[in-house]
C-alpha positions in Angstrom: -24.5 -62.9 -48.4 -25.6 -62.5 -45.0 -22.9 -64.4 -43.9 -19.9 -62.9 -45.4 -21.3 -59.3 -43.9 -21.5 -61.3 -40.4 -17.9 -63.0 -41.0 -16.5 -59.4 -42.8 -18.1 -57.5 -39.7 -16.4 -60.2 -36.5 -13.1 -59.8 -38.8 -13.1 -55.8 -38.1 -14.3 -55.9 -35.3 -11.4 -58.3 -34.1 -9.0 -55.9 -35.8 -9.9 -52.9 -34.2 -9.9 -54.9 -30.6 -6.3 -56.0 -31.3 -5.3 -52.2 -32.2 -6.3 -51.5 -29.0 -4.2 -53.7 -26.4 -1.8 -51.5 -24.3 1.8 -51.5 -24.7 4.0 -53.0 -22.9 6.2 -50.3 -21.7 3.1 -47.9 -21.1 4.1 -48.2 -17.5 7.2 -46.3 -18.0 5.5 -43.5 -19.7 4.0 -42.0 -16.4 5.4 -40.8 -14.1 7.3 -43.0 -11.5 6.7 -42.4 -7.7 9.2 -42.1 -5.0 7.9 -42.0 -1.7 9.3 -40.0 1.2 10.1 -42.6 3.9 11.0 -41.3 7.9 12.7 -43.3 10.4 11.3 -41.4 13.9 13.7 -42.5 16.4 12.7 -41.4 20.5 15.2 -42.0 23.2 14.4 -44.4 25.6 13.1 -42.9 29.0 11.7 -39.3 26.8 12.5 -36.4 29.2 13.1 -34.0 26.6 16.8 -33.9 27.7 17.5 -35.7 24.8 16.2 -34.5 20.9 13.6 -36.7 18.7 15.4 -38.2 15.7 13.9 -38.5 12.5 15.9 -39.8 9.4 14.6 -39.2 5.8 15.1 -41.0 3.0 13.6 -40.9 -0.8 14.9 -43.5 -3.1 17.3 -45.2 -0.7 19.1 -42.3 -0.2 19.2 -39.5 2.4 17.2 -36.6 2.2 19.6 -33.7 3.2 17.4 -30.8 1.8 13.7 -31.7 2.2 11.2 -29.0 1.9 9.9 -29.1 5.2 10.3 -31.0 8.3 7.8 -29.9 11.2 7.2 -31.7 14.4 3.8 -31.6 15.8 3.2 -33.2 19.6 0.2 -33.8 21.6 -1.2 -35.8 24.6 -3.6 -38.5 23.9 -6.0 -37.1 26.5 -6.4 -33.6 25.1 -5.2 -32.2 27.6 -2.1 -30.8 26.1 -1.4 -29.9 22.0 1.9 -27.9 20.6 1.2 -26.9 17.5 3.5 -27.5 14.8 7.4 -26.5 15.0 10.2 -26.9 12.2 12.5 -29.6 13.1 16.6 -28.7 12.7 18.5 -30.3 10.1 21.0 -31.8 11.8 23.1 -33.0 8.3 23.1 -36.9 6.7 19.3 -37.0 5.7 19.0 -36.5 10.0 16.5 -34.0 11.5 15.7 -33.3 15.5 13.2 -31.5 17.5 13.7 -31.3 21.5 10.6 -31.0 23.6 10.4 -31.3 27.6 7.5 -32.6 28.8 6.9 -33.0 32.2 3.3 -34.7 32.7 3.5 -38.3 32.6 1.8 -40.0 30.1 0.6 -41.1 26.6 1.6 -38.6 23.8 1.8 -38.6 20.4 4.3 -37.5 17.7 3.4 -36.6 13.9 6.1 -35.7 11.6 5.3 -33.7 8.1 7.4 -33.8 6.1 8.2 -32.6 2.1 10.7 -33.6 -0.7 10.4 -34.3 -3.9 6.6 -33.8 -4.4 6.4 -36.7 -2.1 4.5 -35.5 1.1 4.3 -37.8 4.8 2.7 -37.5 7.5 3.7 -40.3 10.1 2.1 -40.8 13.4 3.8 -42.4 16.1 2.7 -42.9 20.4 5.3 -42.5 23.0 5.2 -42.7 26.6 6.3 -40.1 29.3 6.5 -41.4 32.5 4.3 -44.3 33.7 1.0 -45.1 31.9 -2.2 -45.0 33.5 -4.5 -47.8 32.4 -7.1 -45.6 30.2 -3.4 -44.5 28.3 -2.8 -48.7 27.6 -6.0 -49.1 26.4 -5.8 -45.7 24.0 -2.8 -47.5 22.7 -4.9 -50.8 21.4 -7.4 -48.0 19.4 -6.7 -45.8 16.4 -4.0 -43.1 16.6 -6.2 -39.9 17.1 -6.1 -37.4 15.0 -4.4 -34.0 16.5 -5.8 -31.3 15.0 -8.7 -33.1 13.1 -7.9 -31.0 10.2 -5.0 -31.2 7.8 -6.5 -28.9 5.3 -3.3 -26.8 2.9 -1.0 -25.4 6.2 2.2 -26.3 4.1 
């Protein structure tokens, strides 16, 4: 007796383990995710003669009406931070932001951006001028943070 209650209660026990394996399209249920991707392109020598491009794409295609595009610059000494601007859409997923900067040296560029409910936030250094040595070793550390706070400003 005692064995048929153990073999009746490993034979329910496996049934109600096999009711419970996931399906195999479960994946397609949720919600798929399509990140915002930017392309942040600087001319060569930056004199701010010449705009910032940055080229957004979701999906492998070009983002032509993103919610927001703002260009936020600073220099990696501290000694210089412009707040946040909106960059112009310049048409074909391509948007630009012109800046002069006249102190040599190493600056930073952040991009936030917004499509899709997809939200970015790329950080990338550019030179102005020469580089002084403390700037080349900045460059081998972690991109600083500009602002150290990104708390809800879009």
């Amino acid at each position: 007796m005692k064995s048929k209650i153990t073999l009746s209660s490993i034979l329910l026990l496996s049934m109600l383990l096999g009711a419970c394996a996931p399906k195999e399209d479960a994946a397609e249920l949720y919600r798929q995710e399509s990140p915002l991707q930017a392309d942040i392109t600087m001319p060569k020598d930056f004199s701010g003669d010449e705009p910032i491009h940055i080229a957004l794409t979701q999906d492998g295609q070009t983002v032509d009406d993103s919610q927001f595009v703002h260009v936020e610059i600073w220099k990696g000494d501290g000694s210089f931070h412009h707040q946040m601007e909106d960059a112009e859409n310049a048409g074909d997923g391509t948007y630009t932001f012109s800046k002069e900067l006249t102190e040599e040296g190493l600056y930073y560029i952040k991009v936030h951006a917004g499509s899709n409910g997809s939200t970015i936030m790329p950080t990338l250094p550019f030179a102005v001028g020469e580089l002084s040595k403390a700037d080349v070793e900045a460059l081998s550390e972690e991109v600083p943070d500009g602002n150290g706070n990104h708390e809800g400003h879009h």
